[in-house]
C-alpha positions in Angstrom: -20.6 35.6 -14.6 -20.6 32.2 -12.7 -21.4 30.5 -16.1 -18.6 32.2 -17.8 -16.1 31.0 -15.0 -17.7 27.3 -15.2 -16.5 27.2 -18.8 -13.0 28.7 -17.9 -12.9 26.1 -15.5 -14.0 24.2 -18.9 -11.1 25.4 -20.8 -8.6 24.6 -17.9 -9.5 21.0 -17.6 -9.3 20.5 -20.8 -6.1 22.4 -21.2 -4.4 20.2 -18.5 -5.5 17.0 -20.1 -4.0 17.8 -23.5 -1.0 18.5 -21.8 -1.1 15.4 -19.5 -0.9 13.7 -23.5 1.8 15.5 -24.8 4.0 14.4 -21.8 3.3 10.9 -23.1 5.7 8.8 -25.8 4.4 5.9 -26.4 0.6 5.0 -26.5 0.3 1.4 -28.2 -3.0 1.2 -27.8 -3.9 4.5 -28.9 -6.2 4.8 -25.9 -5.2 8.6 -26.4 -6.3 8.7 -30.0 -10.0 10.3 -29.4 -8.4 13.2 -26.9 -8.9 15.8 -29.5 -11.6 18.7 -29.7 -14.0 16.8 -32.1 -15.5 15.3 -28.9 -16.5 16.9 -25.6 -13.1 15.7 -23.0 -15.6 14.4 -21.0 -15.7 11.7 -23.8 -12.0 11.1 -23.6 -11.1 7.6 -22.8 -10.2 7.2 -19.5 -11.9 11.1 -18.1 -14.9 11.0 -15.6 -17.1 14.2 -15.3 -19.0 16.0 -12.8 -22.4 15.6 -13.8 -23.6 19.5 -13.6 -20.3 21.6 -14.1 -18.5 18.8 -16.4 -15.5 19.1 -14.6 -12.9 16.3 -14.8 -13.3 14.3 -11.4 -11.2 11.0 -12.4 -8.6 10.4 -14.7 -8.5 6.4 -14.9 -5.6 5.0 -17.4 -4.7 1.7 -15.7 -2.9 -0.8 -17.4 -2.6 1.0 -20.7 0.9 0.5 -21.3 1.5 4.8 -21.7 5.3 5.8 -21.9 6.3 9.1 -20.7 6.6 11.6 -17.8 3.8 13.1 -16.1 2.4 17.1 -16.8 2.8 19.6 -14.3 -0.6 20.8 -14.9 -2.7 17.9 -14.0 -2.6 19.9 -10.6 -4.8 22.6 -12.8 -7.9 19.8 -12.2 -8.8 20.9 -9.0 -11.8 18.9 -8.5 -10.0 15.6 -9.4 -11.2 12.8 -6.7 -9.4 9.7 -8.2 -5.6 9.5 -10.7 -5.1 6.1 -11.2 -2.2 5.5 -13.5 -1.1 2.0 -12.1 0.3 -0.2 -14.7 2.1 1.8 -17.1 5.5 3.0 -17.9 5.5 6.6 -16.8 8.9 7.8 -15.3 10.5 10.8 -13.6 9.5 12.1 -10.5 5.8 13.5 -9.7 5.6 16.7 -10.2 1.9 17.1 -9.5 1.4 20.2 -6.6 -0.7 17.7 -4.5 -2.3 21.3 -2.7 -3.9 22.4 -5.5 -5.9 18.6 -5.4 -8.0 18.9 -2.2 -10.3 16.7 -2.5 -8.5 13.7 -4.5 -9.4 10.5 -2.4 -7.8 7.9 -4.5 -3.9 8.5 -5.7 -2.8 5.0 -7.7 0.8 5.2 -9.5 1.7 1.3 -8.2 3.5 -0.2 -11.2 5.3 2.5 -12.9 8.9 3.6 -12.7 8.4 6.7 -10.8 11.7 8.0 -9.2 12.4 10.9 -6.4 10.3 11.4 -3.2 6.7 11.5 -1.9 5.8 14.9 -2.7 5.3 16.8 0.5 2.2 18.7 -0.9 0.3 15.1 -0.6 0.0 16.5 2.9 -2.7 18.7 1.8 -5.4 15.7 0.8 -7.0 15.7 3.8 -9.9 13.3 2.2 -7.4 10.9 0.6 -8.4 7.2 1.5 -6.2 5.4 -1.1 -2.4 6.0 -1.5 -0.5 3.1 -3.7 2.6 4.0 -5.1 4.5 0.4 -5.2 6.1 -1.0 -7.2 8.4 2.3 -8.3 12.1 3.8 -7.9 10.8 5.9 -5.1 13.3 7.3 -2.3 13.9 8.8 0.8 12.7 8.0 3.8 9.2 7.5 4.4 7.4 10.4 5.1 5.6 11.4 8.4 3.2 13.9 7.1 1.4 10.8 5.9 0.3 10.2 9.4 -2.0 13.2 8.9 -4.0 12.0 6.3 -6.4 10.9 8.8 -9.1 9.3 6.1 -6.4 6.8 4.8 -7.3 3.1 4.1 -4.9 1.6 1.7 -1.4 2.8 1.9 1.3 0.7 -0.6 4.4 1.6 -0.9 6.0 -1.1 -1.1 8.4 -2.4 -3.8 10.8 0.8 -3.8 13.7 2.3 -2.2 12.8 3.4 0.8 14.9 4.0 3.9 14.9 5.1 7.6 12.2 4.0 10.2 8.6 3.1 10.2 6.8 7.2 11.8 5.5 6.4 14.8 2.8 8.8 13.9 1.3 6.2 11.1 -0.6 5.0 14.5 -3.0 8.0 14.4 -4.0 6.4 10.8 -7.5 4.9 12.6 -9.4 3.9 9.5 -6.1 2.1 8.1 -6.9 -1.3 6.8 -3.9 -2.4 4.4 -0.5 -1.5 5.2 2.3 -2.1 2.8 6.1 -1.6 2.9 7.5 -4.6 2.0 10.7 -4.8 -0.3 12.4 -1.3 1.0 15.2 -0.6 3.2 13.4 0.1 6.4 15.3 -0.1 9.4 14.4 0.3 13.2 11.4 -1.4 15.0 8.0 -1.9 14.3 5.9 0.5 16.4 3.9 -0.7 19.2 1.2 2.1 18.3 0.2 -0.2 15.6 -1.5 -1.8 18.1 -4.2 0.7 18.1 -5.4 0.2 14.2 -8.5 -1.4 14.8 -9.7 -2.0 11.2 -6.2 -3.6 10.4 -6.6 -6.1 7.5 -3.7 -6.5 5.9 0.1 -6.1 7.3 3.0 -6.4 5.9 6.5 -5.3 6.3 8.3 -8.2 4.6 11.9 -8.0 2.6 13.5 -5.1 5.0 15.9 -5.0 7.5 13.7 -4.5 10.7 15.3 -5.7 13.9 14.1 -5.9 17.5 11.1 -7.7 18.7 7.5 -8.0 17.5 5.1 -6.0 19.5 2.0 -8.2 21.2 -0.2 -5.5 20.0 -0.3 -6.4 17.0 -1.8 -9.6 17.8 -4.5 -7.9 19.2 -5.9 -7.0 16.3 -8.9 -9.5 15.1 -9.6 -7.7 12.0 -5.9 -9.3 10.7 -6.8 -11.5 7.5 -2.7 -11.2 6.8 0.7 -10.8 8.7 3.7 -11.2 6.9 7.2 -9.8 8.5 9.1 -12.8 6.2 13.2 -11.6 5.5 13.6 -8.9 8.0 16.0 -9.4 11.2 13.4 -9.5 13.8 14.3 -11.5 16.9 12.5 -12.9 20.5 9.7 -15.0 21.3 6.3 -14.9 19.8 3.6 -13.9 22.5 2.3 -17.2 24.2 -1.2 -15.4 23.3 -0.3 -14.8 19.5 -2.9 -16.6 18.0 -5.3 -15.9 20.6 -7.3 -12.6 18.8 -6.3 -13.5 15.3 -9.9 -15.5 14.3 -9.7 -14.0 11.0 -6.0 -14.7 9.9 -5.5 -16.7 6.4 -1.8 -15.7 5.5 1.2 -15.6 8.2 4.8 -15.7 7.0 7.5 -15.6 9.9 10.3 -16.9 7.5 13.8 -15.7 7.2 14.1 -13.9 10.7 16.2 -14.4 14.0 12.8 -15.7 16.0 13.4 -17.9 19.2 11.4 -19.7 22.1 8.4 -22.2 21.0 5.8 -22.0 18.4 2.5 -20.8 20.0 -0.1 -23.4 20.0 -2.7 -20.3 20.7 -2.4 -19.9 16.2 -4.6 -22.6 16.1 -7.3 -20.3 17.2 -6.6 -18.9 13.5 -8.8 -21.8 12.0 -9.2 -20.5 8.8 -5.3 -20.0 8.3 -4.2 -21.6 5.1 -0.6 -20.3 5.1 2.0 -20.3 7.6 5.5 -19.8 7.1 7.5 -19.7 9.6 11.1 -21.7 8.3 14.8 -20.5 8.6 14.6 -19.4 12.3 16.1 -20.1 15.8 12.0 -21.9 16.9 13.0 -24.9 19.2 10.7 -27.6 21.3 7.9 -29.3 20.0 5.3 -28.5 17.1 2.2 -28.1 18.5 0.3 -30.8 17.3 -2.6 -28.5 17.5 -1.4 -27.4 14.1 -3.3 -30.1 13.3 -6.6 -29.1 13.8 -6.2 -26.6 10.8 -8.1 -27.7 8.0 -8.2 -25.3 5.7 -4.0 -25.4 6.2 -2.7 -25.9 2.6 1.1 -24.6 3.2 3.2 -25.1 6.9 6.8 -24.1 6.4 9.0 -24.9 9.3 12.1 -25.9 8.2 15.2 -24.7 9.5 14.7 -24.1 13.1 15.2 -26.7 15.9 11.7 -28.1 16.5 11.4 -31.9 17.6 8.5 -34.1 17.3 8.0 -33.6 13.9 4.0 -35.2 13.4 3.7 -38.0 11.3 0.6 -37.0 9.8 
């Protein structure tokens, strides 16, 4: 029996596959062309297989240039680990049953012109450690549940249409090391639970309409390589201490907020910093001059405020 339910399983893949195709409408490069029963699916271009049962564990189609809507019944592959469909033209909302995909661990959509919201069924990948979904139409606010997903690394979802507040509950996301909502309509603070992401690499919230202050947690994380908060309406000082932890930091952009008080010498601690951008706020007193010691600096940006002592060199 167990063999005759492997190939049902078979059957099923394949089923879902040929369906994921007839959702699609344009295919210029014909990458689809060879999805047709004269060659195991397994062969398909873009289809990864189990080794033993030859199930379908990754459908990779990046950057193809595929037109269309996506199948209901790709949530029929229910050993699927990775969908990446980044870089296409696929439209509609996702109608994918996320539950039915337990053990997918790396969901890429970035680059499309996906519409409605964050399926709530996503909730059910417990093991997913890769969620980018930029660069769409996507709506709503953003959704809590995706503080449960525990094993999540990457999360982009930037680029959309996203309102409401940051979840406070995105600080029990420990193994988080890129975090990206940048171009949305976020509102509200930025939570001071960030503070307790660790592995933080890469932050950043620009192009939103956050307000208050930022939180000098965040500058305790030394695993920082980039901190970008540029276009929001954030407002206060800058902890004396910013730069203190931030060893790693290449990339900070400050610009286009309501910031006050002086600029913290402590960011040349960053020595490896090669971007700071920190014009068209309310920064007054000197520039430290211990900017200078910066040498792998290759843009400073601090224009519009009311600094003094501009350096000659």
């Amino acid at each position: 029996v167990p063999s005759a339910l492997l190939s049902l399983s078979n059957v099923t893949d394949q089923f879902a596959l040929l369906s994921f195709k007839s959702f699609v409408i344009r295919d210029p490069y014909n990458v689809l062309s060879n999805w047709n029963s004269n060659i195991s699916f397994c062969d398909w271009n873009g289809v990864s297989c189990s080794h033993g049962s030859q199930r379908v564990v990754a459908l990779n189609l990046s950057g193809k240039a595929l037109e269309g809507t996506l199948s209901p019944y790709i949530s029929n592959l229910s050993i699927l680990q990775v969908l990446d469909l980044s870089n296409n033209s696929f439209h509609g909302d996702l109608p994918i049953d996320f539950s039915r995909l337990p053990q997918l661990e790396n969901l890429s959509i970035r680059k499309n012109n996906f519409e409605g919201l964050i399926p709530q069924t996503v909730n059910h990948c417990r093991g997913l450690q890769r969620l980018s979904a930029g660069e769409n139409q996507i709506h709503g606010s953003i959704p809590k549940f995706l503080g449960n997903l525990s094993e999540l690394k990457h999360l982009n979802i930037g680029g959309n249409r996203l309102t409401g507040t940051i979840p406070v509950a995105f600080a029990n996301l420990t193994k988080l090391q890129w975090f990206d909502i940048s171009e949305n309509q976020i509102q509200g603070n930025i939570p001071a639970e960030f503070g307790s992401l660790t592995h933080l690499m890469g932050f950043n919230v620009e192009i939103n309409n956050l307000t208050g202050t930022l939180p000098e947690s965040l500058f305790n994380l030394s695993a920082l390589l980039g901190l970008s908060f540029m276009d929001n309406q954030l407002t206060g000082h800058l902890p004396k201490d910013g730069g203190r932890f931030l060893a790693n930091l290449i990339y900070l952009s400050l610009s286009d907020n309501n910031f006050d008080g002086p600029f913290p010498p402590s960011f040349s601690n960053a020595t490896g910093l090669q971007y700071i951008g920190a014009g068209a706020n309310k920064f007054s007193g000197p520039i430290p001059l211990e900017l200078g010691s910066l040498t792998q600096l290759r843009q400073l940006y601090l224009q519009s405020n009311m600094l003094t002592n501009v350096p000659g060199n």
